[in-house]
Structures are given as C-alpha cells and as structure tokens.
N, CA, C and O atoms as a GROMACS GRO file, in nm:
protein
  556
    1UNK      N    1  -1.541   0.494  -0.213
    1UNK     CA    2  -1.414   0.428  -0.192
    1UNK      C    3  -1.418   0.352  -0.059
    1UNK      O    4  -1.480   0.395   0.038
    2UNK      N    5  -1.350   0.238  -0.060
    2UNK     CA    6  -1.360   0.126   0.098
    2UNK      C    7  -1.285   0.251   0.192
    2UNK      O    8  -1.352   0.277   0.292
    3UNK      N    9  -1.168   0.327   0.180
    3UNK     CA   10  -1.140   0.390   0.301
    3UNK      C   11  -1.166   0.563   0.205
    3UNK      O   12  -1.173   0.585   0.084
    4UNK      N   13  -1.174   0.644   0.306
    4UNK     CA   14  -1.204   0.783   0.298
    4UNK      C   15  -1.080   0.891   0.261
    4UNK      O   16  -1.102   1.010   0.240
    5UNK      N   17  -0.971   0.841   0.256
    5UNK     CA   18  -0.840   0.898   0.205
    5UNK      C   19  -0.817   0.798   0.063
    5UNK      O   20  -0.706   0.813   0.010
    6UNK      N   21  -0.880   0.730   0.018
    6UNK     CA   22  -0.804   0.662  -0.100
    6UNK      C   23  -0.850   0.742  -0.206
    6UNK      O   24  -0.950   0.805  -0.171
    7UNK      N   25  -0.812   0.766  -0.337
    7UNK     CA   26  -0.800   0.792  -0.456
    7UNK      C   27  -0.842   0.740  -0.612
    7UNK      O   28  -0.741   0.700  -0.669
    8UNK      N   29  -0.919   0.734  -0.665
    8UNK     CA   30  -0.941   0.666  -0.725
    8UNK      C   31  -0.943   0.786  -0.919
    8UNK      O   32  -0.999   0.888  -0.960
    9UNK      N   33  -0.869   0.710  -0.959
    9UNK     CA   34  -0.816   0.783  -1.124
    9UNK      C   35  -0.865   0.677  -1.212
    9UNK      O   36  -0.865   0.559  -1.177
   10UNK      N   37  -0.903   0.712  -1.317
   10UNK     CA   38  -0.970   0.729  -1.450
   10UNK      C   39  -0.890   0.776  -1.549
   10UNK      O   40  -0.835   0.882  -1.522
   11UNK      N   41  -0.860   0.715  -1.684
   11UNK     CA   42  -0.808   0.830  -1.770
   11UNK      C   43  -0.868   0.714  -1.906
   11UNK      O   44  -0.920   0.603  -1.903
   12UNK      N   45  -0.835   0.791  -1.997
   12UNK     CA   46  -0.884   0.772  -2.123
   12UNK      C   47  -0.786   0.767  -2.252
   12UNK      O   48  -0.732   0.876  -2.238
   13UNK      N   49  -0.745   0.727  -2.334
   13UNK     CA   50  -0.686   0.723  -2.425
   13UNK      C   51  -0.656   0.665  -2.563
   13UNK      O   52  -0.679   0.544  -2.563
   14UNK      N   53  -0.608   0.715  -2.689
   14UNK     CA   54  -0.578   0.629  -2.815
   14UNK      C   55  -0.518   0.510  -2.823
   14UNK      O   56  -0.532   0.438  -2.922
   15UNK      N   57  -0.429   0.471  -2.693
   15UNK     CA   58  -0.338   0.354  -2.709
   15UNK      C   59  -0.296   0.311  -2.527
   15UNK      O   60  -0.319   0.385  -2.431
   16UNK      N   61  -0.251   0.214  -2.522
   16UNK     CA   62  -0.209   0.192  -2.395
   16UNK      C   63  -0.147   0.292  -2.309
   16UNK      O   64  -0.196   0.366  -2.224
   17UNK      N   65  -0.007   0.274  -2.360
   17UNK     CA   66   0.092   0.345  -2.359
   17UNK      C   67   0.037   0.526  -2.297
   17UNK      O   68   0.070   0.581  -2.193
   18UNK      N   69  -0.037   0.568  -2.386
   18UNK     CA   70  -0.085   0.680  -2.354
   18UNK      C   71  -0.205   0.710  -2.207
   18UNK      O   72  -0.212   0.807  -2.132
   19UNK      N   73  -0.299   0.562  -2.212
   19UNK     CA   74  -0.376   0.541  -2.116
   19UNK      C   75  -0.227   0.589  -1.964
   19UNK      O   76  -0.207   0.684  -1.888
   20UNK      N   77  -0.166   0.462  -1.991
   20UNK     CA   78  -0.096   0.482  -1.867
   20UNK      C   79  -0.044   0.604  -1.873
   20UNK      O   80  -0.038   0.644  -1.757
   21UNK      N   81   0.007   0.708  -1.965
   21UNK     CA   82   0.062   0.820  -1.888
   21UNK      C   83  -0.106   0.903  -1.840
   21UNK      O   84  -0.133   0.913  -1.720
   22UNK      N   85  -0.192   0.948  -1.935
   22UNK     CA   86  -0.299   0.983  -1.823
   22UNK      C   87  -0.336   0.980  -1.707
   22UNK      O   88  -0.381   1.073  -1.640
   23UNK      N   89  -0.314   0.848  -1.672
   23UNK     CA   90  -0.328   0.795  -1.516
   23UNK      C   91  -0.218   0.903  -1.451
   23UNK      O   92  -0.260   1.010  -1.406
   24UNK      N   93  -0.077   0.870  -1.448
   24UNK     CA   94   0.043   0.907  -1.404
   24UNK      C   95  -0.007   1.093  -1.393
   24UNK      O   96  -0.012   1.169  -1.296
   25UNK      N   97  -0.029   1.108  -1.507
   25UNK     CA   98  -0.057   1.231  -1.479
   25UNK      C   99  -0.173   1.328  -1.338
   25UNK      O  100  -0.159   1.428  -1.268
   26UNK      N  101  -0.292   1.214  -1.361
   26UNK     CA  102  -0.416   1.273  -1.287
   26UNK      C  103  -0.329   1.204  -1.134
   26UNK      O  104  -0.324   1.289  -1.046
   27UNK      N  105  -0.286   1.114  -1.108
   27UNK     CA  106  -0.193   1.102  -0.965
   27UNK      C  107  -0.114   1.218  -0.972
   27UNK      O  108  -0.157   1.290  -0.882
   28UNK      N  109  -0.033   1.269  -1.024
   28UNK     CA  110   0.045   1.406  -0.983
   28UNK      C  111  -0.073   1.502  -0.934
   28UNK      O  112  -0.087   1.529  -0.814
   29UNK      N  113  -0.137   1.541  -1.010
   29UNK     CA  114  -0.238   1.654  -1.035
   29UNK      C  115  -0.374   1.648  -0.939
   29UNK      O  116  -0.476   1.716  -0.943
   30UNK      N  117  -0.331   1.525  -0.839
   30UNK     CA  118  -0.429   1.542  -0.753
   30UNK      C  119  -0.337   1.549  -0.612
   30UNK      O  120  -0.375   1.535  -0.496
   31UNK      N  121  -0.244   1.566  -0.648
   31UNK     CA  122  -0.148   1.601  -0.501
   31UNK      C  123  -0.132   1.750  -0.520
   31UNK      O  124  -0.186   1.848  -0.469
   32UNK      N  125  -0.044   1.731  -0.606
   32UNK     CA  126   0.014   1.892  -0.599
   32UNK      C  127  -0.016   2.004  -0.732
   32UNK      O  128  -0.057   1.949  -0.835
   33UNK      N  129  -0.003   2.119  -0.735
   33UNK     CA  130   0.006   2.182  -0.816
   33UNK      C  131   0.135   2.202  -0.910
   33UNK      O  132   0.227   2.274  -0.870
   34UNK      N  133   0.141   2.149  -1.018
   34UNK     CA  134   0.274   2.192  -1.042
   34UNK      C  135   0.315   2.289  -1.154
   34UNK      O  136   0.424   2.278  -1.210
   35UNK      N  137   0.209   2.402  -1.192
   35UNK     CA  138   0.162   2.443  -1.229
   35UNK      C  139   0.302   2.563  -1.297
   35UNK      O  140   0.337   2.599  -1.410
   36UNK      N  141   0.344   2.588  -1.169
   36UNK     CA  142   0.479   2.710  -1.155
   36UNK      C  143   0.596   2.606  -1.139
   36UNK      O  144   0.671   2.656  -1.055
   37UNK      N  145   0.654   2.470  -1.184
   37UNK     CA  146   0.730   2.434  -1.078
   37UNK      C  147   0.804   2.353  -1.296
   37UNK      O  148   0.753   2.304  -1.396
   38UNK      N  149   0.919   2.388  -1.254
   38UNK     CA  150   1.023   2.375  -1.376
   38UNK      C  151   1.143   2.261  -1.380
   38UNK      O  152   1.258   2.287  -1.344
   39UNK      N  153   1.118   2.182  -1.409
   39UNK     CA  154   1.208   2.018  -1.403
   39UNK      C  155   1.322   2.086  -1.403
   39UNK      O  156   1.346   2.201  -1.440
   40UNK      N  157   1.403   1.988  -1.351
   40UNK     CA  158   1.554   2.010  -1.301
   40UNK      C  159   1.646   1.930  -1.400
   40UNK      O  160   1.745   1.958  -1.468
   41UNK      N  161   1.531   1.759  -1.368
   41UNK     CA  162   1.623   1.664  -1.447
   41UNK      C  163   1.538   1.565  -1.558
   41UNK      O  164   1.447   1.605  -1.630
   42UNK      N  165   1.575   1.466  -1.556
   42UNK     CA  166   1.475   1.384  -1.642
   42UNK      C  167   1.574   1.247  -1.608
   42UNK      O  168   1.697   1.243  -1.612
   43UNK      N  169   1.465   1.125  -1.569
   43UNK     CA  170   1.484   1.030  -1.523
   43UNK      C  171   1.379   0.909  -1.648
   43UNK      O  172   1.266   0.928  -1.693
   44UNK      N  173   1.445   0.826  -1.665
   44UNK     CA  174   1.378   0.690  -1.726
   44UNK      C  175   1.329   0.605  -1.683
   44UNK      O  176   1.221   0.663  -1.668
   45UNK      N  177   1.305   0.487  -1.637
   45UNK     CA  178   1.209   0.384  -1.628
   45UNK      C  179   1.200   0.248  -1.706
   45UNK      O  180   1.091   0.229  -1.653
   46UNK      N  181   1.207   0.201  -1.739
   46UNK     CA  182   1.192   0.066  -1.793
   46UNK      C  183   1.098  -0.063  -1.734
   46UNK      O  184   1.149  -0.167  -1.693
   47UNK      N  185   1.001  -0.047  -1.735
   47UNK     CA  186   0.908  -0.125  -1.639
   47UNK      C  187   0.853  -0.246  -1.742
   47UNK      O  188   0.842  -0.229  -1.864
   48UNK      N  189   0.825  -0.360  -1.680
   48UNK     CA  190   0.759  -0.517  -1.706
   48UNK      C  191   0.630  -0.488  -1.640
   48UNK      O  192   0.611  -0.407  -1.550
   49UNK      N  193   0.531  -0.576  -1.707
   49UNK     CA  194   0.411  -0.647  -1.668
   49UNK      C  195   0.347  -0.749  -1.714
   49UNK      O  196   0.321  -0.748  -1.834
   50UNK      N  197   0.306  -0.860  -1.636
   50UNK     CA  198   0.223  -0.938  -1.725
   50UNK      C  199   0.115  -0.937  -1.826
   50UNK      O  200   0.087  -1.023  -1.909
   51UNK      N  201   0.034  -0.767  -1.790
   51UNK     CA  202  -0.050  -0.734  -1.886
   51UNK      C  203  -0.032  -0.559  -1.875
   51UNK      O  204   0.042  -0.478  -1.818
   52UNK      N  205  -0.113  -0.560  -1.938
   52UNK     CA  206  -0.168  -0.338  -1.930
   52UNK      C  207  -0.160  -0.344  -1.776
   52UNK      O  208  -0.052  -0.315  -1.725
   53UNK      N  209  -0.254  -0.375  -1.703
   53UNK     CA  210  -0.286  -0.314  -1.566
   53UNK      C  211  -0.169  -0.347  -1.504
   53UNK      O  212  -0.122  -0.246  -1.451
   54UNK      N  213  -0.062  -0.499  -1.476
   54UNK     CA  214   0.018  -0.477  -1.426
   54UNK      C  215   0.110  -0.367  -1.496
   54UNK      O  216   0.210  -0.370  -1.424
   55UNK      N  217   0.127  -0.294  -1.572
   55UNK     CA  218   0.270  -0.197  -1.620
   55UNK      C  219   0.170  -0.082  -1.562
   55UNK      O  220   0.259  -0.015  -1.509
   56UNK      N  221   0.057  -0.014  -1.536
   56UNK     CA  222  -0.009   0.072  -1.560
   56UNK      C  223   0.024   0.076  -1.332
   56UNK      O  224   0.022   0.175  -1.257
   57UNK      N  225   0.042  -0.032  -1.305
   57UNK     CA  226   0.078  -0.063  -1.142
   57UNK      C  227   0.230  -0.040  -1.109
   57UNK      O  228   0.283  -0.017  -1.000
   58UNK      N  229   0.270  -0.048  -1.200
   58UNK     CA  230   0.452  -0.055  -1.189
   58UNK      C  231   0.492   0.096  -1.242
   58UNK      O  232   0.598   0.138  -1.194
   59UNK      N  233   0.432   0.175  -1.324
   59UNK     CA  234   0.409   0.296  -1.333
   59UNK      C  235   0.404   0.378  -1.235
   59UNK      O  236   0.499   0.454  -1.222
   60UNK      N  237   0.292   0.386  -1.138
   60UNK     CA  238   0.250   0.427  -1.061
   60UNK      C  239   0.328   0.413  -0.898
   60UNK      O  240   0.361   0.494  -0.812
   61UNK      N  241   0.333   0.269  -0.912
   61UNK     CA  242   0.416   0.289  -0.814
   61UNK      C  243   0.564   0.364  -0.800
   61UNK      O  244   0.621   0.401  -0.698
   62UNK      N  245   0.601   0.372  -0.925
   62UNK     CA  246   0.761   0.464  -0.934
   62UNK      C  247   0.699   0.570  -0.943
   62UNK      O  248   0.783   0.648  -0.898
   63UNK      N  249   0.601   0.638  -0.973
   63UNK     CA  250   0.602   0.769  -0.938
   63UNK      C  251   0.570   0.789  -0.813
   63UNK      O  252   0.601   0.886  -0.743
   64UNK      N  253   0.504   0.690  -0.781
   64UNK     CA  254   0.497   0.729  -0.564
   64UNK      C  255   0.606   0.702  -0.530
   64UNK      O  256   0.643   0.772  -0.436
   65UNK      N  257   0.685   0.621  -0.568
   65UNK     CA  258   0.812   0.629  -0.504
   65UNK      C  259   0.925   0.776  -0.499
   65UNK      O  260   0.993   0.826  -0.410
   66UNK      N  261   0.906   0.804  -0.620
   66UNK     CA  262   0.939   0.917  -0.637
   66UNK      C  263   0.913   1.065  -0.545
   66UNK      O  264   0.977   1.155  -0.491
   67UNK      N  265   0.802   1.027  -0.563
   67UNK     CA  266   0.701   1.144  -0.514
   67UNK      C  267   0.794   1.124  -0.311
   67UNK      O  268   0.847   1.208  -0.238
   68UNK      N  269   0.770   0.976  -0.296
   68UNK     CA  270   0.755   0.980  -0.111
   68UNK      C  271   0.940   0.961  -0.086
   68UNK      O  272   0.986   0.967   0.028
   69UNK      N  273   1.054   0.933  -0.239
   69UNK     CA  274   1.160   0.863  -0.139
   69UNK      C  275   1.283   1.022  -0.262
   69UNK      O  276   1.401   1.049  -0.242
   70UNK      N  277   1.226   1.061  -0.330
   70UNK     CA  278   1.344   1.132  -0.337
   70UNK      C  279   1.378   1.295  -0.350
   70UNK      O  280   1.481   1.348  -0.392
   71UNK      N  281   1.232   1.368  -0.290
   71UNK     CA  282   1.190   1.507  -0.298
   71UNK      C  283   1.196   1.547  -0.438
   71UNK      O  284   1.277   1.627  -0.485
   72UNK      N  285   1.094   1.478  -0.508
   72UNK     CA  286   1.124   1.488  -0.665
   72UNK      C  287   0.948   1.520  -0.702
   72UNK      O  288   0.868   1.489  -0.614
   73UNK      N  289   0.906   1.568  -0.802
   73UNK     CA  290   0.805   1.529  -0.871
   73UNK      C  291   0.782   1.522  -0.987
   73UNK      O  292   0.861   1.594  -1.047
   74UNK      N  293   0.695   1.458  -1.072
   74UNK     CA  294   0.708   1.454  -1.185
   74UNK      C  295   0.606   1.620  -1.255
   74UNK      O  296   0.488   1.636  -1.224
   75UNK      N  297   0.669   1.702  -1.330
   75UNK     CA  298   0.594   1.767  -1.424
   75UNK      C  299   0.579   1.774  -1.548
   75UNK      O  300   0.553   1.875  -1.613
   76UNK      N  301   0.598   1.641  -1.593
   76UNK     CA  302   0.573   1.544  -1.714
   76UNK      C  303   0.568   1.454  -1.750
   76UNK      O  304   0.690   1.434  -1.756
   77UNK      N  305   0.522   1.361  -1.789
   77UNK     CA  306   0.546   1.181  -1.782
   77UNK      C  307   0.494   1.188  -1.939
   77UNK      O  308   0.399   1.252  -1.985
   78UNK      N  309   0.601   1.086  -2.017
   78UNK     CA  310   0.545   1.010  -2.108
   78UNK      C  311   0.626   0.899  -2.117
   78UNK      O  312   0.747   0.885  -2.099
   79UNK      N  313   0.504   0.794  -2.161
   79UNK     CA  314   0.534   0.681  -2.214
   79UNK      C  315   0.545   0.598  -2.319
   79UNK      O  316   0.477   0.640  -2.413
   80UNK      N  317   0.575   0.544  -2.332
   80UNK     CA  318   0.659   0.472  -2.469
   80UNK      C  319   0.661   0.288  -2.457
   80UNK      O  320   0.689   0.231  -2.352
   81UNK      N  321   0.632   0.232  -2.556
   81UNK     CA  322   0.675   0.068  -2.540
   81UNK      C  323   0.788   0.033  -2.561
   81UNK      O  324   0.847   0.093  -2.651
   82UNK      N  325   0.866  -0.085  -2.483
   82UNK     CA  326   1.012  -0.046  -2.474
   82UNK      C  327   1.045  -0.172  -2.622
   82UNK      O  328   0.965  -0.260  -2.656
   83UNK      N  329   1.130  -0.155  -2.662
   83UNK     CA  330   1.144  -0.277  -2.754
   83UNK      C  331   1.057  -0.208  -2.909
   83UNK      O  332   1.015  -0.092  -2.916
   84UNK      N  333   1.049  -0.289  -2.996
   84UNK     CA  334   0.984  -0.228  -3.146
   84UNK      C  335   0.817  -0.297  -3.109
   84UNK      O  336   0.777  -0.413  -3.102
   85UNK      N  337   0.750  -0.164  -3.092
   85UNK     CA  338   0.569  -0.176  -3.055
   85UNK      C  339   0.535  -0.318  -3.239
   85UNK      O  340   0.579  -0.344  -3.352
   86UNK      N  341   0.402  -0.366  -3.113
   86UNK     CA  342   0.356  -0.465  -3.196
   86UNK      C  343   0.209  -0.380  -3.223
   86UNK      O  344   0.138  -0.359  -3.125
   87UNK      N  345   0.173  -0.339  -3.334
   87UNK     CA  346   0.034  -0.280  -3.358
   87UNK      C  347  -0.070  -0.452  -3.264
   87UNK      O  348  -0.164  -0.428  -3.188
   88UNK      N  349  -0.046  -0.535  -3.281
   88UNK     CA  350  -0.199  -0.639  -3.194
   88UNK      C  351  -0.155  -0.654  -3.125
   88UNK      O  352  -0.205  -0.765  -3.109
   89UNK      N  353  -0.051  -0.639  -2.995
   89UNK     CA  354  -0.079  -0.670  -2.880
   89UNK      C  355   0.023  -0.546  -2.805
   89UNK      O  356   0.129  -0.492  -2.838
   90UNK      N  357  -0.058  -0.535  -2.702
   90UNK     CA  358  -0.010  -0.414  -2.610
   90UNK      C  359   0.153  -0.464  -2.574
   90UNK      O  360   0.209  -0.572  -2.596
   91UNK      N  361   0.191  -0.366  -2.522
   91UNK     CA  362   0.380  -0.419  -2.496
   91UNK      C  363   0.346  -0.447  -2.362
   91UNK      O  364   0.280  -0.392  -2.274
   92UNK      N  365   0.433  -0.582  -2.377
   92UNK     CA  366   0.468  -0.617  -2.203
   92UNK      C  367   0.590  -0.548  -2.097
   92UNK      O  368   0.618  -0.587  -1.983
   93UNK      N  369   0.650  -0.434  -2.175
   93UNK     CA  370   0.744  -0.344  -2.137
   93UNK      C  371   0.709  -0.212  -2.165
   93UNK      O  372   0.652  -0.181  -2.270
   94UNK      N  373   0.743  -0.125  -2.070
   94UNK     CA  374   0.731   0.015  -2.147
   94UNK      C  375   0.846   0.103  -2.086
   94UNK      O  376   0.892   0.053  -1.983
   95UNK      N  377   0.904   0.219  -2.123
   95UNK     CA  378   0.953   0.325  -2.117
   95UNK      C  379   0.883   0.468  -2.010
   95UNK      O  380   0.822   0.567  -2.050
   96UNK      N  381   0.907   0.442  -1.912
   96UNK     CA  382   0.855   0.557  -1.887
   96UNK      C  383   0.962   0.700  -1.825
   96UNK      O  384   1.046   0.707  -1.735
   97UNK      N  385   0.904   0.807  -1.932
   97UNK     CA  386   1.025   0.928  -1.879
   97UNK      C  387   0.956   1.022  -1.813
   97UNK      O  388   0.844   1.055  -1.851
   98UNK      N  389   1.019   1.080  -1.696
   98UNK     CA  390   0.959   1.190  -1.594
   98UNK      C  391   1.015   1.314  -1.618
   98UNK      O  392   1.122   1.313  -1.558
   99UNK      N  393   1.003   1.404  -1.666
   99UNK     CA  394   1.058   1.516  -1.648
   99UNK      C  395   1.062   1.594  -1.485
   99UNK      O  396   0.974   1.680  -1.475
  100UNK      N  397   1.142   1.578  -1.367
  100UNK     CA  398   1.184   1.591  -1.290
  100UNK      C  399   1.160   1.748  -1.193
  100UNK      O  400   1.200   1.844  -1.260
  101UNK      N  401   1.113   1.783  -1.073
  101UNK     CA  402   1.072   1.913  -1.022
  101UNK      C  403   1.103   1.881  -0.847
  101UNK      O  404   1.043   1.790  -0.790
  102UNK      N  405   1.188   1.954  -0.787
  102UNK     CA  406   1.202   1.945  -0.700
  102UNK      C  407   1.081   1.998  -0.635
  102UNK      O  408   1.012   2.091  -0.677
  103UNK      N  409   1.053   1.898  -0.480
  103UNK     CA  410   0.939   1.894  -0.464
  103UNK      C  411   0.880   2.043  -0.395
  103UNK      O  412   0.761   2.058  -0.370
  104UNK      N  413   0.954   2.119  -0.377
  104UNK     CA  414   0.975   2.270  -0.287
  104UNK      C  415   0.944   2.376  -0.411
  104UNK      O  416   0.941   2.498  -0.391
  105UNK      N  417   0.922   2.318  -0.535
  105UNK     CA  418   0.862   2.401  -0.662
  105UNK      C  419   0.726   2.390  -0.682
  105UNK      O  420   0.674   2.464  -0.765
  106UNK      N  421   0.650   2.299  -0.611
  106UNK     CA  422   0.485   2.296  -0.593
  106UNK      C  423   0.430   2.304  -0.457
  106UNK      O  424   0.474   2.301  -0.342
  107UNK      N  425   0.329   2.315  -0.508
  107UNK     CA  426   0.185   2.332  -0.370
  107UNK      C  427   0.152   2.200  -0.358
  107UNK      O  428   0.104   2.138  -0.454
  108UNK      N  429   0.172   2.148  -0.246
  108UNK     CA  430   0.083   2.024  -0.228
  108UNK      C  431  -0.031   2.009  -0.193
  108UNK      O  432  -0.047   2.052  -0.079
  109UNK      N  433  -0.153   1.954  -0.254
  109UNK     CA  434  -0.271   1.983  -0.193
  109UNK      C  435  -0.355   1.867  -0.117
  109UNK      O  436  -0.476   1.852  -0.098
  110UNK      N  437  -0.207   1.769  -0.073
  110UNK     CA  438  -0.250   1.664  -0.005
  110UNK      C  439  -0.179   1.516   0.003
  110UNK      O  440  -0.114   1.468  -0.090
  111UNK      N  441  -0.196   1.467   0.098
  111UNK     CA  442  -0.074   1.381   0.176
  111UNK      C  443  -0.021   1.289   0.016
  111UNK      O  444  -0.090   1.264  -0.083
  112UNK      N  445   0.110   1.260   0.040
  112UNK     CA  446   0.158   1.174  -0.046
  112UNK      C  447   0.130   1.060  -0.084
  112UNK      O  448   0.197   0.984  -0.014
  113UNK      N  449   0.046   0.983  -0.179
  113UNK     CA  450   0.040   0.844  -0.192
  113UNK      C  451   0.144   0.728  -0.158
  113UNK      O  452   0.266   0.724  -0.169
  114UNK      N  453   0.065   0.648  -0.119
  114UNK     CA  454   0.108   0.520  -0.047
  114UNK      C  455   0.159   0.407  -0.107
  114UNK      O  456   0.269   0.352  -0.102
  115UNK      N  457   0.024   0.375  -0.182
  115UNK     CA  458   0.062   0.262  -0.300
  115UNK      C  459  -0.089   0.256  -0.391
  115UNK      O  460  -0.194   0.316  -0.370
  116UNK      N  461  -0.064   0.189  -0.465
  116UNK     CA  462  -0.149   0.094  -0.576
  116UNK      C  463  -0.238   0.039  -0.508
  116UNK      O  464  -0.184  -0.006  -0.406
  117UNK      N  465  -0.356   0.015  -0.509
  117UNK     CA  466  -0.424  -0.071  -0.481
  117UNK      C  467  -0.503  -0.147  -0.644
  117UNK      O  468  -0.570  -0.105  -0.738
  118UNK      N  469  -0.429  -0.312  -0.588
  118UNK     CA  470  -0.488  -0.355  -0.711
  118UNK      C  471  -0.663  -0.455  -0.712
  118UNK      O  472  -0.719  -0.548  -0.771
  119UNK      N  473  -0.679  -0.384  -0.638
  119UNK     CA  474  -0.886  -0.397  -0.591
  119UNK      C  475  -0.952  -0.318  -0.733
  119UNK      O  476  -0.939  -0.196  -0.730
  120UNK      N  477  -1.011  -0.366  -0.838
  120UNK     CA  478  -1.043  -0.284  -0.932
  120UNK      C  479  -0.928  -0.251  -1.043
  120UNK      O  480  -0.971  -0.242  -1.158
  121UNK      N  481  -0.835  -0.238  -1.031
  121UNK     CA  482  -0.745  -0.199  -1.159
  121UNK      C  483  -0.756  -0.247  -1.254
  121UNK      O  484  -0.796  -0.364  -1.249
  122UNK      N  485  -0.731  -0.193  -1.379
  122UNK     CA  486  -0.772  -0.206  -1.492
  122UNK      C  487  -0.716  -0.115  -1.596
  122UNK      O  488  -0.687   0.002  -1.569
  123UNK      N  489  -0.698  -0.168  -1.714
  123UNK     CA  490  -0.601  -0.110  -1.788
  123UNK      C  491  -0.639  -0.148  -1.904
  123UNK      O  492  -0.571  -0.251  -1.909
  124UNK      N  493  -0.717  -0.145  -2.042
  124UNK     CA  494  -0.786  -0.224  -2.075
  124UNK      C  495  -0.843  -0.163  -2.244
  124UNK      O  496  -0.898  -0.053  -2.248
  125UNK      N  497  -0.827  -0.229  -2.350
  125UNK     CA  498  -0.933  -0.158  -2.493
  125UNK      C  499  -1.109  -0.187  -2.470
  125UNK      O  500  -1.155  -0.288  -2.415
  126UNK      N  501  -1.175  -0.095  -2.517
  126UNK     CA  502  -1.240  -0.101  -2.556
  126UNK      C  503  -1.279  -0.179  -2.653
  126UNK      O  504  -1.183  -0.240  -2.699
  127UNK      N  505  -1.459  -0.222  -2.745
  127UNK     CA  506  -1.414  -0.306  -2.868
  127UNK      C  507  -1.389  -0.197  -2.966
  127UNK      O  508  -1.353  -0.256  -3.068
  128UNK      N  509  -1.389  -0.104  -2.983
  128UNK     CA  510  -1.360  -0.024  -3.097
  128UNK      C  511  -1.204   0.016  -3.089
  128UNK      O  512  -1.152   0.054  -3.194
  129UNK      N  513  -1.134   0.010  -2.981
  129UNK     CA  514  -0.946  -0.010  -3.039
  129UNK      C  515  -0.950   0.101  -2.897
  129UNK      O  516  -0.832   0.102  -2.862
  130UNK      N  517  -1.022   0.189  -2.807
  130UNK     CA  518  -0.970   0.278  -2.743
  130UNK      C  519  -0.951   0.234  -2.605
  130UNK      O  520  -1.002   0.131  -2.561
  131UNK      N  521  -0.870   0.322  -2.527
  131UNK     CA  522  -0.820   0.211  -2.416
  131UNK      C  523  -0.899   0.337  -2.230
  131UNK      O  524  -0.930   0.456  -2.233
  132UNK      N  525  -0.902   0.288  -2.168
  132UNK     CA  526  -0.967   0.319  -2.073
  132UNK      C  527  -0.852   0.259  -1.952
  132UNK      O  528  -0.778   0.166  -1.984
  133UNK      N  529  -0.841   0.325  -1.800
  133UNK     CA  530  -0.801   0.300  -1.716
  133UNK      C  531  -0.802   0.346  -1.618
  133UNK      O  532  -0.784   0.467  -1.600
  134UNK      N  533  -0.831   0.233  -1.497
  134UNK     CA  534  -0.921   0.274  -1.345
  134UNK      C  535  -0.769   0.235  -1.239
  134UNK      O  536  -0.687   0.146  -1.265
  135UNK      N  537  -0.765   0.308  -1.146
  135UNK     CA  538  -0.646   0.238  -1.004
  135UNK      C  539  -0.724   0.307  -0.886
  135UNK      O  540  -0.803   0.401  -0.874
  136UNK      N  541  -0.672   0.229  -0.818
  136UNK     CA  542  -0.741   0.331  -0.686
  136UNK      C  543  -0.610   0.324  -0.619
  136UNK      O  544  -0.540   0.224  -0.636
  137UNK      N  545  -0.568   0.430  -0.540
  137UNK     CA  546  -0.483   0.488  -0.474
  137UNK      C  547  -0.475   0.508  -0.315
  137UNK      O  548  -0.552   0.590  -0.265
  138UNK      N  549  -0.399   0.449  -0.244
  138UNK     CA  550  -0.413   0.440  -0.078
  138UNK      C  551  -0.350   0.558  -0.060
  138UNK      O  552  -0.235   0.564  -0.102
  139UNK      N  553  -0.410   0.688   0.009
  139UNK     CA  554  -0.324   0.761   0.058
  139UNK      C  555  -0.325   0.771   0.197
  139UNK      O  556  -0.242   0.843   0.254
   0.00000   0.00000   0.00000
C-alpha cells in the first residue's frame, strides 16, 4: 500500500449489488468486532453513480461517515438496486440498508476510516457474469 495505515478490500460476488455489500462488510470487519453488538435501528441510503465503482465509493463513504460522525456502526448492510433492476446493465442507483449498533457495543480493532481512495477502485464483471471488487481505504 502507498501509505502504511491504508486498507485495502477485495470482495467477490454473484451480482453488483452484492459485490458492493461484501466490500461494506470487510470495511466494518476490519475495524471492529461486532460480533456481540445488536442493532438498535436501521437506516437507508439511496446512493447514485456514474458506474459500479462510483456507487461501490458512495457506499463506503456513508458507512465511514457513519462509522466517524454518528457513534453508529453497521452490523449488517445489504444492498439492493433502487428503481426496477435491468438484468444487462448494472443500476446506476442503489439502496443501501444498515442495520444500526451503537458504537460502545463493539471492540474496535483500529482507528476509524477516513475516506475512499479512488487510486485502483474497481467494481467490475468478470467475462463469465461474476463481479469482483478492489478500494483502498485511508485510515
């Protein structure tokens, strides 16, 4: 990684939509444990992008926001395309829901993320239909 605190996630998946919650997920799961820690609330999302990687950036960044502006964490994320999904082209909108954990219900196992770095991002099918996705993370 260019600096020695940044982050860098990988995830794998059947469909976009799902790529990006993977991601969302391995960013929680490399901060904190949330292992013991029981949502309170559940919050929505509605995010734009010009492609996969930008929504898969706009994702991410609301969960750091989350994470750094409202003593919240997520101990669930899924996502959804917002509008009626087109089977050939990925949605330029998606849905994203957090199932909600005050942040004093986990172990943190390391400083809060910063932002997105869009150096490398990627959000992306394979040629056989499966989708893959890289971010690197400033912490």
């Amino acid at each position: 990684m260019p600096h020695t605190a940044d982050l860098r996630i990988e995830a794998w998946a059947q469909s976009c939509q799902e790529c990006v919650a993977e991601c969302l997920r391995g960013l929680v799961a490399s901060v904190a444990d949330i292992s013991g820690a029981a949502p309170a609330r559940t919050a929505e999302y509605e995010l734009t992008g010009a492609s996969p990687a930008d929504l898969l950036a706009a994702a991410a960044e609301e969960v750091i926001y989350v994470l750094d502006c409202s003593g919240e964490l997520p101990v669930s994320v899924q996502v959804r395309p917002a509008g009626e999904p087109d089977q050939q082209q990925p949605a330029s909108s998606i849905i994203v829901t957090l199932k909600l954990a005050k942040v004093s219900a986990a172990d943190f196992a390391g400083a809060v993320p910063k932002a997105v770095s869009f150096h490398q991002l990627a959000c992306r099918p394979d040629a056989s239909g499966h989708w893959s996705a890289t971010m690197t993370v400033d912490v």
